[in-house]
C-alpha positions in Angstrom: 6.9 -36.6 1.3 4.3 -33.7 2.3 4.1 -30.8 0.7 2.6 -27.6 1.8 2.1 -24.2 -0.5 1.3 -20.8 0.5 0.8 -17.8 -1.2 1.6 -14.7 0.5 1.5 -10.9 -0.9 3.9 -8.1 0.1 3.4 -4.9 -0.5 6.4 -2.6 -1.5 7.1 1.0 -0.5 4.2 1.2 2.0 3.0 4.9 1.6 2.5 5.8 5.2 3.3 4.6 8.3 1.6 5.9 11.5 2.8 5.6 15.4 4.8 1.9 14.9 1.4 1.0 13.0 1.8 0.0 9.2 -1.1 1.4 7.2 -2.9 -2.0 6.5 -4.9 -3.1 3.1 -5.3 0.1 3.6 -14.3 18.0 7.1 -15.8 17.7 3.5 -18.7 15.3 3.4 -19.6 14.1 0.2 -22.7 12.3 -0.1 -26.0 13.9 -2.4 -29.2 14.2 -0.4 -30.2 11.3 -1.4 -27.8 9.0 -0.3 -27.3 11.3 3.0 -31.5 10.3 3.4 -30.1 6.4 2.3 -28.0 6.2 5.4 -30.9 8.0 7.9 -33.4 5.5 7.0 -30.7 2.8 7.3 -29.4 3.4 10.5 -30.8 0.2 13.3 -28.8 1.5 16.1 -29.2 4.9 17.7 -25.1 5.3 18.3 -25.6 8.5 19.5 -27.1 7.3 22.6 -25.0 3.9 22.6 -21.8 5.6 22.8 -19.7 8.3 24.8 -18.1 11.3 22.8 -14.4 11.3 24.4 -12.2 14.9 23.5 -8.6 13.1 23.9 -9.7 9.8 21.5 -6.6 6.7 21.8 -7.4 5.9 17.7 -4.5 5.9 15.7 -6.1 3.9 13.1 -9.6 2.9 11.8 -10.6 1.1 8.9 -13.3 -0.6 6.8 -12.6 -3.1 4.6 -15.0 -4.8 1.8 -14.6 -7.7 0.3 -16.4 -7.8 -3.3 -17.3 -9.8 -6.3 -17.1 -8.4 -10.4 -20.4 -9.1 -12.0 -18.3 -8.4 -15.8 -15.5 -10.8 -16.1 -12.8 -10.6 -16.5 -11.9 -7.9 -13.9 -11.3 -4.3 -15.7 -7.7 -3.6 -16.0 -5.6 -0.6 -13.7 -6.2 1.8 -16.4 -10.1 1.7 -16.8 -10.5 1.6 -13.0 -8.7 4.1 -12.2 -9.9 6.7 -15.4 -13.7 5.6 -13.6 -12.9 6.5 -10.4 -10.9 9.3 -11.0 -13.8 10.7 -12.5 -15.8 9.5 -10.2 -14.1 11.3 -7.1 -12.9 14.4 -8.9 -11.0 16.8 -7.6 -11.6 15.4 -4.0 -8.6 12.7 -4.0 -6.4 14.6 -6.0 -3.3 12.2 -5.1 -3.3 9.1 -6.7 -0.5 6.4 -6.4 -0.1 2.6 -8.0 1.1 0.5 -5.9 2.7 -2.9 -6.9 2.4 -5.8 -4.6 4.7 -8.7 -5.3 3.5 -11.9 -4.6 5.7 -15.1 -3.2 4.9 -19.0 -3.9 5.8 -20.8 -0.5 6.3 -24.7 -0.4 7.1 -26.4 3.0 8.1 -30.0 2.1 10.3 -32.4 4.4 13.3 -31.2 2.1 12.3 -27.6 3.3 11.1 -24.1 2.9 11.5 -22.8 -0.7 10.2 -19.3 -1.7 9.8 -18.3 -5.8 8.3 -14.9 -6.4 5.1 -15.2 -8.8 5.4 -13.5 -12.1 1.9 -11.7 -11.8 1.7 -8.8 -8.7 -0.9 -7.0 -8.1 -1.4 -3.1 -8.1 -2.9 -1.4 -5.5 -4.6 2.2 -5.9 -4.6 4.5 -3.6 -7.0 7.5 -3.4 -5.6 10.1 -0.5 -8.2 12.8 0.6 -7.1 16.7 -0.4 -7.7 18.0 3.1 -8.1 14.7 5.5 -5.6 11.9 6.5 -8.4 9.5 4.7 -7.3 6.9 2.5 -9.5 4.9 -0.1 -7.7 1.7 -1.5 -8.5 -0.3 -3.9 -7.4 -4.3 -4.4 -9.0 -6.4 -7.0 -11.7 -7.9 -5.2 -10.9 -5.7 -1.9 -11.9 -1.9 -1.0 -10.6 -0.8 1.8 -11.3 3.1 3.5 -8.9 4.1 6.0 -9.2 7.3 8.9 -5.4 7.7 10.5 -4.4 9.8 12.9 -7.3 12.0 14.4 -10.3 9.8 14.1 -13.4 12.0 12.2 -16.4 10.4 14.2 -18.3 7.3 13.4 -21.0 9.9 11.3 -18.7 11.0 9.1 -16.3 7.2 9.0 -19.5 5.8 7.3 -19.7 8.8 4.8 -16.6 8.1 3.8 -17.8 4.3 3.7 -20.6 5.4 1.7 -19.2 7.5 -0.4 -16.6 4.6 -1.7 -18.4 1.7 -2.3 -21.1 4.3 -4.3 -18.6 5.2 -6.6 -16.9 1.8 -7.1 -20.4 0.5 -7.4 -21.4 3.1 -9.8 -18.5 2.4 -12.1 -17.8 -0.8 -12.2 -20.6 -3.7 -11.3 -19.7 -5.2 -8.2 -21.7 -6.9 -5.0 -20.0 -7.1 -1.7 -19.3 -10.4 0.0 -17.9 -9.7 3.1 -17.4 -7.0 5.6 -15.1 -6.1 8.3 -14.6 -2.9 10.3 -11.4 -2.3 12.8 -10.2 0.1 15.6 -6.5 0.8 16.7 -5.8 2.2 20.0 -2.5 3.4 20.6 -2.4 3.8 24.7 0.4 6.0 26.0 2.2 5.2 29.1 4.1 7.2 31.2 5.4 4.4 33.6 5.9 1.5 31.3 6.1 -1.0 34.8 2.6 -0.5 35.5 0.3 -3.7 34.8 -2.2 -3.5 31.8 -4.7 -4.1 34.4 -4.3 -0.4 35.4 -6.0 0.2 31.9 -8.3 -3.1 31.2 -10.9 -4.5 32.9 -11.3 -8.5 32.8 -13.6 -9.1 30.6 -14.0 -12.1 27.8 -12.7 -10.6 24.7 -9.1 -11.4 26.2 -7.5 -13.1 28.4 -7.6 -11.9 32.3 -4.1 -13.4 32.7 -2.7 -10.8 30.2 -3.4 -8.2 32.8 -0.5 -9.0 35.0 2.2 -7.9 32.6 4.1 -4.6 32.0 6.1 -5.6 29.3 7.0 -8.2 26.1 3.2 -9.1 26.0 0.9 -10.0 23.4 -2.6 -11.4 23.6 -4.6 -12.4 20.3 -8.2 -13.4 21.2 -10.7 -14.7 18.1 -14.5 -15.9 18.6 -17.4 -15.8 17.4 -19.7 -13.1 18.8 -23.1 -12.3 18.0 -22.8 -13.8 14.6 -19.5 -12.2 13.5 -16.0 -12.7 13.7 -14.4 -10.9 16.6 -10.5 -10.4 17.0 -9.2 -8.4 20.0 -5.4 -8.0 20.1 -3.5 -6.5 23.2 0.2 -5.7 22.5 3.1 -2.8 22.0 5.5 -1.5 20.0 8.6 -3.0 20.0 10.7 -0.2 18.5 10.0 3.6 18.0 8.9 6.8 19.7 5.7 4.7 20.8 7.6 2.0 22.5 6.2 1.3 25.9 2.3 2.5 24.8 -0.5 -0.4 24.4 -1.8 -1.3 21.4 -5.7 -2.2 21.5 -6.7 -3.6 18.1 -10.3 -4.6 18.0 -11.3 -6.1 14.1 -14.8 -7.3 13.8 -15.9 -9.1 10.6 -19.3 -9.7 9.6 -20.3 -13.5 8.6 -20.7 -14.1 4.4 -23.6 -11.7 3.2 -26.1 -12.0 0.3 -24.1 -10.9 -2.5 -27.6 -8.9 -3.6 -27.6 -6.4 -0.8 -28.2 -2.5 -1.0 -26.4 -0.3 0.5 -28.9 0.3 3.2 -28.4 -3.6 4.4 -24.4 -3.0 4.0 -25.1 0.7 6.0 -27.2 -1.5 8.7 -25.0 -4.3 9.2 -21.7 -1.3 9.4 -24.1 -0.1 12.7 -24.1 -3.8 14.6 -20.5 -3.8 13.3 -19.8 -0.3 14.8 -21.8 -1.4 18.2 -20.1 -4.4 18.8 -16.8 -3.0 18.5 -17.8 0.2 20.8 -19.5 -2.9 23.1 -15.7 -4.5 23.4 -13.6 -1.3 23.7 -16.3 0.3 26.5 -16.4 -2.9 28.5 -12.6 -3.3 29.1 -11.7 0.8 30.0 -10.8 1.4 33.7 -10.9 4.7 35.9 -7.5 5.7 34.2 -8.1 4.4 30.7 -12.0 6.9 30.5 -9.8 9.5 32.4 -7.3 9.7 29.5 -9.8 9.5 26.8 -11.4 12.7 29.2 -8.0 15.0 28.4 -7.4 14.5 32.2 -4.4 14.9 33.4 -3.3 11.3 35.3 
C-alpha cells in the first residue's frame, strides 16, 4: 500500500478581498535618513530609466514576500511579537488583527483520501496602514508586505519593504532566506470575445497558443530566468463584477540567499527582482494593452 501525506494551511475569515483576487500570504514614507541613504547607495538598477510611468496602472495587487530564519529559538510567541512591533510601528498601523490559520493532515493511500485537522494552527498578524491600502503580515518564518488597489510606485513599494523587514529585524533576530516579489494585473475587457492576442504579444514567458482564446482559459508558465524563479499566469475571473477581465500574475522568486545578507544586498537583489518582472510585463503589452495603461480611451 502507498501512502502519500500533505500538509496544507487554510486561512479563516480572509480580511480583504480585492477584484475576484484573494489577498494572498498577504503617502507617508517612513524610513530615517539613514536608511533612506541605505536604499540610494543600494540601488544596481536605474528603474527610472528602465521603466515607463503609465497614469491608468492594470495592478490590483502587489506583494513582497520574505522568507526568514529565527536566530533565538524557539520562535517568540504571538504576544511578544506583536508588543515589539507594535512598538516598533506606532501609531502608523493602528489596526491590528490575529489571524488563525487552521492546518489539515492529508493522506492519499490506495484505501483513499482522508483529511484530520492538526491540533496546532498558526496565527497570522496583520498590520493595516492608517491612511494606505498597505498591508504588513506576519507568518512564523514568512513576512509578507502587500500594496492593493492603487499601486504606490516601485520608490515607495520598497519603502514599505524597507521599512518591514527593519522593524522585524530590529526586534526580533532574524536573517532572510528567500525572496519573492509579485505583480497582479487585472485587464478589463469590454468585448469579452476578443482573443488575448489583442492584449499580449508572443513572447516566451507563456505560451503563444494561449493567445487564441476569449474565454475558459488558463496558462501557468514556470522557468528559470536569469537565476530566479519566474511564474507567469494568464487567466480570469470566473465569478464576480470582474468576470470577463484578464488576469496577468507575474511572481518572481529569487534563488536561496546567504542567510548573512544586509539589507543593502536584500534592497539590490529587490531591484533585479523589480527589473525582471517589469522585463516580462513590458515585453508581452500590445498597441491596446500601452493604450489602456495611457487612460486612452479604446
Amino acid at each position: 500500500m502507498t501512502c502519500r501525506t500533505v500538509n496544507v494551511s487554510v486561512a479563516v475569515n480572509l480580511p480583504f478581498k480585492k477584484n475576484d483576487i484573494d489577498v494572498r500570504l498577504r503617502k507617508n514614507v517612513f524610513l530615517d535618513l539613514n536608511r533612506e541613504n541605505m536604499i540610494g547607495k543600494a540601488m544596481s538598477f536605474d528603474t527610472e530609466k528602465l521603466t515607463k510611468s503609465y497614469t491608468n496602472s492594470t495592478i490590483a495587487e502587489a506583494l513582497c514576500e520574505i522568507h526568514f530564519d529565527c536566530q533565538s529559538l524557539p520562535y517568540p510567541d504571538n504576544e511578544t511579537i506583536l508588543k515589539a512591533l507594535k512598538a516598533e510601528f506606532g501609531s502608523e498601523y493602528p489596526d491590528v488583527t490575529e489571524q488563525q490559520l487552521k492546518q489539515y493532515r492529508t493522506e492519499i493511500t490506495d484505501m483513499g483520501i482522508s483529511v484530520d485537522e492538526a491540533k496546532v494552527h498558526i496565527t497570522r498578524l496583520i498590520f493595516k496602514h492608517k491612511e494606505r491600502q498597505h498591508l504588513i503580515q506576519l507568518l512564523p518564518n514568512i513576512l509578507t508586505i502587500n500594496e492593493i488597489g492603487r499601486y504606490p510606485t516601485w520608490t515607495v513599494f520598497l519603502q514599505d519593504i524597507s521599512r518591514a523587514w527593519m522593524a522585524l529585524k530590529t526586534r526580533i533576530p532574524v536573517t532572510s532566506k528567500r525572496l519573492g516579489l509579485r505583480y497582479i494585473n487585472l485587464i478589463p475587457r469590454n468585448d469579452t470575445s476578443e482573443p488575448l492576442s489583442k492584449w499580449f504579444k508572443p513572447n516566451k514567458f507563456y505560451p503563444n497558443g494561449i493567445l487564441d482564446n476569449s474565454k475558459e482559459f488558463l496558462s501557468r508558465n514556470e522557468m528559470n530566468f536569469k537565476q530566479c524563479r519566474v511564474i507567469v499566469t494568464l487567466s480570469e475571473p470566473v465569478q464576480g463584477e470582474n468576470k470577463g477581465s484578464i488576469i496577468f500574475d507575474i511572481d518572481v522568486i529569487s534563488s536561496p540567499i546567504d542567510q548573512k545578507v544586509e539589507w543593502s544586498d536584500l534592497c539590490k537583489r529587490l531591484e533585479q527582482l523589480h527589473t525582471i518582472a517589469w522585463e516580462i510585463f513590458s515585453t508581452s503589452l500590445t498597441a491596446k494593452y500601452e493604450a489602456l495603461l495611457r487612460g486612452e480611451f479604446l
